[in-house]
BAPA-662584 format. One record per residue (C-alpha): residue in three letters; y, z, x. Coordinates in pm, whole numbers, plus 50000, padded with zeros to 5 digits. Example, Ala and Ser with C-alpha at 12.3 -4.5 7.8 and 13.67 -1.06 7.14 Angstrom:
BAPA-662584
Ala495505078051230Ser498945071451367
***
This chain:
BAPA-662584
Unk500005000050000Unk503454987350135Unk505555020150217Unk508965010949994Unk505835007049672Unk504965041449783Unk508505054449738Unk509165038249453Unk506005055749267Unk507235088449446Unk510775083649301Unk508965073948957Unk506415105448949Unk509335130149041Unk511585115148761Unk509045123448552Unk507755155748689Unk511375163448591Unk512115151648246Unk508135172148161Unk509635204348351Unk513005197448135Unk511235193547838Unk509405226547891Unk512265245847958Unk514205230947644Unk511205238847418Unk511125272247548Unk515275282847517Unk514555266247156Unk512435292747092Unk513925319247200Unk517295309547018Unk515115309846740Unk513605345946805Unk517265357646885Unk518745344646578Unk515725360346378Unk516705391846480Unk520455385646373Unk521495380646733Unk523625350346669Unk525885348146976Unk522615352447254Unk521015324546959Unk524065303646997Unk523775305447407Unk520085299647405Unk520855266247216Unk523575257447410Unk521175260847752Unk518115243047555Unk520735214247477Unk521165207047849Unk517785202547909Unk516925179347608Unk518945165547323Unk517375169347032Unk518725166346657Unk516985201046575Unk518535218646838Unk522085205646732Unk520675216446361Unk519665251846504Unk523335257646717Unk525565248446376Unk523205273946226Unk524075300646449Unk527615292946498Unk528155294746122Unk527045329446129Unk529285333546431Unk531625324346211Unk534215349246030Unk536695334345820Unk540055335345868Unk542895310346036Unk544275306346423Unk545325344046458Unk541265354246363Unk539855358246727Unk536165363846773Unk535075388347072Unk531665370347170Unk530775389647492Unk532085408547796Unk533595395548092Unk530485377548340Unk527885382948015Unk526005343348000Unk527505338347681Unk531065334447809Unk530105305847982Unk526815286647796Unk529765288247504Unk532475264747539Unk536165270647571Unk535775310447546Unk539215324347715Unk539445357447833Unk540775386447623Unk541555421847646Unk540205448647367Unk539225482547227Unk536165480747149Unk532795494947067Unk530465488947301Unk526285493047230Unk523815480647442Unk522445448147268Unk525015448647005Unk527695416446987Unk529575431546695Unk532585445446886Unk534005469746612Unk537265475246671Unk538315511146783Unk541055535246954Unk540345549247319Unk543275577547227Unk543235587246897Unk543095625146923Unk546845630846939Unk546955611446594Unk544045635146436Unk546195664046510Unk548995648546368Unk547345641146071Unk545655671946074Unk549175686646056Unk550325668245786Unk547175683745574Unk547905719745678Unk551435710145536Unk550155698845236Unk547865727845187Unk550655752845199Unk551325777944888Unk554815766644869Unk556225733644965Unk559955727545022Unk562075700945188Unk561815711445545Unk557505707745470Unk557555673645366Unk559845664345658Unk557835678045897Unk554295661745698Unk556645627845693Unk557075626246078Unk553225641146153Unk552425609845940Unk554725590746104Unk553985590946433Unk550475580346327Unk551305550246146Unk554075543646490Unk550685538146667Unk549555517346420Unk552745497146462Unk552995495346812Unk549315482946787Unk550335451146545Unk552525441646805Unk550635445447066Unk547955426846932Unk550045397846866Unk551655396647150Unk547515395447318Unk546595369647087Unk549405345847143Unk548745347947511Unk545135338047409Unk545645311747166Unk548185297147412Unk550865298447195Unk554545304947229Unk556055338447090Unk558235322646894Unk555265305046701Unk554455336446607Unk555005363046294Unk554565398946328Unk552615406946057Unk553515432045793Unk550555453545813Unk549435487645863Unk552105498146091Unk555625485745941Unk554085485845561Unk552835526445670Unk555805535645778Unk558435521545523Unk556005544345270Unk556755574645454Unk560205569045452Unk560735558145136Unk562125522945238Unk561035507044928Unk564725489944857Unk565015474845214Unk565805488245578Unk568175512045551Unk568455523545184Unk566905556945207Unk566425559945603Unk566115597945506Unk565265606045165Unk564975648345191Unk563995665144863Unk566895686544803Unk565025695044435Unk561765713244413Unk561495697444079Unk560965666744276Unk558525680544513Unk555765673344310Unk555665632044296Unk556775635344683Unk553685654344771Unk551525631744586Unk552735601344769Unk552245621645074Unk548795626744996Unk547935591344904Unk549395582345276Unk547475608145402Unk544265595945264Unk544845558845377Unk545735569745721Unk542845590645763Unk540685557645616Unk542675539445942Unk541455567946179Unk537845568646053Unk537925528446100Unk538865530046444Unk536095555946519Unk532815541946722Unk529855552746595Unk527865585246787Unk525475554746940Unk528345535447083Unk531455539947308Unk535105530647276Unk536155513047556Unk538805491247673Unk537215459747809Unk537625427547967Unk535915401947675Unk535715363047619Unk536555350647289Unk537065322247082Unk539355315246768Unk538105311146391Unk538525276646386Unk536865272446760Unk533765287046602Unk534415266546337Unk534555233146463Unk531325237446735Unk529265242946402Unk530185213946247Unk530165192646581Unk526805197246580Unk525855196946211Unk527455159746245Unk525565147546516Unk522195162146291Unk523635142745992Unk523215112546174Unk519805112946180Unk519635129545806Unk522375115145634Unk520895122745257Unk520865163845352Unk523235171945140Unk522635209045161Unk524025209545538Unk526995186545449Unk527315219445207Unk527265245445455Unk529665219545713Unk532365220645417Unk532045251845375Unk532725261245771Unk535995237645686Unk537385253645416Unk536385292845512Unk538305280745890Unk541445271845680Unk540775237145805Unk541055215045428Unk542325182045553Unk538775178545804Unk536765183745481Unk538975162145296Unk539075133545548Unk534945139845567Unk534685131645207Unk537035104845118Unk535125085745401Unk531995091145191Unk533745082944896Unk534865046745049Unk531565037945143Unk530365049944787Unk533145052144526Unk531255054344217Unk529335089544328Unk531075113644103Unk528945143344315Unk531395128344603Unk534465131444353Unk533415166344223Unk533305178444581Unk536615164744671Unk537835179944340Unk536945214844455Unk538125205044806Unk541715197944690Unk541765229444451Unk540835253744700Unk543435237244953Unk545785264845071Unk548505267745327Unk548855294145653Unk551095313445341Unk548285316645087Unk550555287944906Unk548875257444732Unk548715224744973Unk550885194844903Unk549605160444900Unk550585122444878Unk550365110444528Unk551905077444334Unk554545105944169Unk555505122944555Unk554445153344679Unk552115173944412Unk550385207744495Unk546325204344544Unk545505216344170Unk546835183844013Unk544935163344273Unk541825181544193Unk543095171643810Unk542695137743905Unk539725138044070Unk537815156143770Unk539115135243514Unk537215097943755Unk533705125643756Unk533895124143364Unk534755088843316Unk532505077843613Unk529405101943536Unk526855085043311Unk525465124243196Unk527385138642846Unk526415170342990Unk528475164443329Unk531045146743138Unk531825175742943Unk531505202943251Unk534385179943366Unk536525179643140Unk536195215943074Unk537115217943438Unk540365200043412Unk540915226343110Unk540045257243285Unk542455245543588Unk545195242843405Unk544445273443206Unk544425289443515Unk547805278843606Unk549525283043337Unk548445320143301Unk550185325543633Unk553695317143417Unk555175303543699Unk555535265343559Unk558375258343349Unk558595243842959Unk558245206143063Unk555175208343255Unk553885233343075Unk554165214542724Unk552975184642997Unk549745204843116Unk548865218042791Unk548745184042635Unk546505170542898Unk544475197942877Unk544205197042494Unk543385161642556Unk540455166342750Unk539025197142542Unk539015169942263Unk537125144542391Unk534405173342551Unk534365188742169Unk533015149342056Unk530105149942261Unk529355188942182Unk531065198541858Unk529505232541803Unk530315246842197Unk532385277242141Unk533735273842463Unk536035242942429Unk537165258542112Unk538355286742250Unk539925271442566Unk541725245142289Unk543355269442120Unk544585288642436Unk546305261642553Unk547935254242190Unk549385289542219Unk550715281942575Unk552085250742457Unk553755264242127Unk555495290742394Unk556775265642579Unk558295246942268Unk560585280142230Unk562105275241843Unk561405237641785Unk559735230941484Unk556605219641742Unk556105257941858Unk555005270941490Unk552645237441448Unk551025246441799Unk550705283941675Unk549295277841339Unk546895252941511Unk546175278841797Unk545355305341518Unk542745277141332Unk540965267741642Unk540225308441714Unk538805312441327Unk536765281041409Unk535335294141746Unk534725329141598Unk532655311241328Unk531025291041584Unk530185323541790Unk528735340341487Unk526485312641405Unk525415308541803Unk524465347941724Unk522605340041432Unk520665309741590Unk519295335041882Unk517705362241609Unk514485362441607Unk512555354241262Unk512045380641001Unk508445388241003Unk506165371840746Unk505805392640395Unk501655406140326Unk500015395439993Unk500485434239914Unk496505442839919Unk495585473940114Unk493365473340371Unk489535478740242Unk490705474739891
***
């Protein structure tokens, strides 16, 4: 045998010595992900994944790691930050773009859950325990519930310089620019405006002192509720007796990091199962817990393109654009042939093509009753004014009676119908419209009580059947 054929077959046989020992070695970190996320240890499950990946590439694998990274996963927008191991720990590095953080923490061998605690709180139990021995007193006057005001206020101070302090860490993390930043009104600021009474705005009652033992009595009992919340705060940041509190150099990784690895690799397993419709489920769902609506959005209009008649496509983009909300909790505004309109009225529109498009009377009517109970829904909030709200009501009504065609004796649409006849007689103030909406509001409930009554009667069982009066042995 020539010498450069014996190198070639040497070259061949090693390449595939390799892939076999790669193989083995994926195989194996596949199963031990799978033990590790078995026993609820989804970070080490996620890592063990993320190692198995680099020795083979297999669809199950990137099935397995959206798996565990969903349960990685806790909602919540950019300012959520995971903790996912200590400083050198493997899974700071098999995870990608973890960034270092700083945090009080619980610490317990095994344990990834990284409670949150205080390294310092025992000069805030004795303040609080001060403001109880205040409390507790036979007789309270004004100079008491000062002192119980500033005991609880230096506890909720900590609390305050915490919130700023843990912006200030997560901005540095995130990468972010202070002035991108809000400082959130929580326990801190909101704890300490109810000790001083700030109610009206900084500076109104910087000092409110009881001058009135009369008055003593509410004061105490707001005192008390404090108390009890800040003691709740306390007990929170407490480690358990089997772990420690401990300041420690972590890794981390945003919400919507977490996020967007899971569905990375639920995608590339989609490819190969396009028809699982139960991941695409749990993908959207990543989306929309992560704040992120426009990625699911953009996910399923593309679906919709390439299929425009599936109304389960249109019912999930209907959901999509009705659970769409801004950083502020506000409803999402979107293009739309009249301007900018909030997500509701898109998802409107999107229910109202599932019941023309859906060949089922069954889902017709479960859409149109959709379209009722969303603008029921908004106009309970009473935040619309008369001209959309007569507007709303009548396209509501609309669709209730088209849904009450196909099923004339569902209680339900009855019900809903005459609802929004009493929103939209409201609305009409004293035109002669209001007391035609109210009379028909009032006609629809009789008929939907009757209906009830008769759904009541239709469940009872059947008398049971009469004897021919003989006695037994007669």
């Amino acid at each position: 045998m020539k010498p450069a054929t014996r190198r070639t077959m040497f070259v061949v046989a090693s390449a595939m010595l390799l892939v076999a020992c790669n193989d083995l070695q994926g195989r194996d970190l596949t199963r031990r992900g799978g033990r590790l996320f078995r026993d609820s240890k989804f970070v080490d499950a996620a890592g063990a994944y993320e190692r198995a990946l680099k020795k083979v590439d297999h669809p199950k694998i990137h099935y397995n790691l959206g798996l565990a990274y969903s349960k990685v996963f806790r909602p919540g927008g950019e300012k959520e930050t995971i903790l996912i191991g200590q400083k050198g720990d493997d899974v700071c590095t098999d995870l990608p773009g973890t960034k270092p953080a700083v945090a009080e923490v619980c610490i317990k061998e095994g344990d990834r859950h990284y409670n949150e605690c205080r390294t310092d709180l025992t000069p805030l139990r004795a303040a609080l325990k001060t403001a109880e021995d205040n409390l507790y007193k036979p007789q309270i006057d004004a100079e008491t519930i000062r002192a119980t005001r500033d005991a609880l206020a230096l506890v909720y101070a900590r609390f305050l310089v915490d919130d700023l302090g843990e912006v200030d860490r997560e901005t540095k993390l995130l990468g972010m620019s202070p002035n991108d930043r809000i400082v959130p009104l929580r326990t801190g600021v909101s704890g300490l405006m109810a000790v001083y009474g700030w109610w009206g705005g900084f500076g109104l009652d910087t000092d409110p002192i009881i001058d009135s033992i009369e008055s003593d009595e509410n004061e105490v009992r707001t005192l008390t509720g404090l108390m009890d919340e800040a003691r709740a705060d306390l007990n929170r940041l407490t480690c358990s007796s089997s772990s420690v509190c401990t300041k420690a150099d972590m890794c981390a990784l945003s919400a919507p990091q977490v996020a967007d690895l899971g569905v990375q690799h639920w995608q590339l397993w989609l490819k190969q199962d396009p028809a699982d419709d139960e991941t695409r489920k749990l993908m959207t769902k990543l989306w929309l817990d992560s704040g992120q609506y426009q990625k699911a959005l953009d996910h399923w209009l593309e679906l919709q393109k390439a299929d425009p008649k599936d109304t389960k496509i249109m019912n999930n983009l209907a959901g999509i654009y009705l659970s769409a909300r801004d950083a502020n909790g506000d409803d999402m505004m979107f293009d739309s042939p009249a301007g900018l309109v909030p997500g509701w009225r898109k998802s409107i529109d999107w229910y109202q093509k599932v019941a023309e498009g859906s060949p089922d009377e069954a889902n017709k009517v479960a859409a149109l009753q959709f379209i009722a109970d969303v603008i029921w829904n908004k106009l309970n909030q009473k935040v619309l004014g008369p001209e959309e709200v007569i507007e709303l009501s009548g396209r509501g009504i609309s669709a209730l009676q088209t849904a009450i065609k196909m099923q004339p004796k569902n209680p339900s649409l009855w019900g809903r119908e005459a609802s929004l006849f009493n929103f939209r007689s409201l609305a009409h103030g004293s035109m002669w419209a209001s007391g035609l909406d109210r009379a028909t509001s009032q006609d629809l409930q009789k008929h939907t009580r009757v209906l009830i009554e008769q759904a009541k009667k239709a469940q009872q069982p059947p008398p049971a059947p009469a004897g021919d009066g003989t006695k037994a042995g007669g």
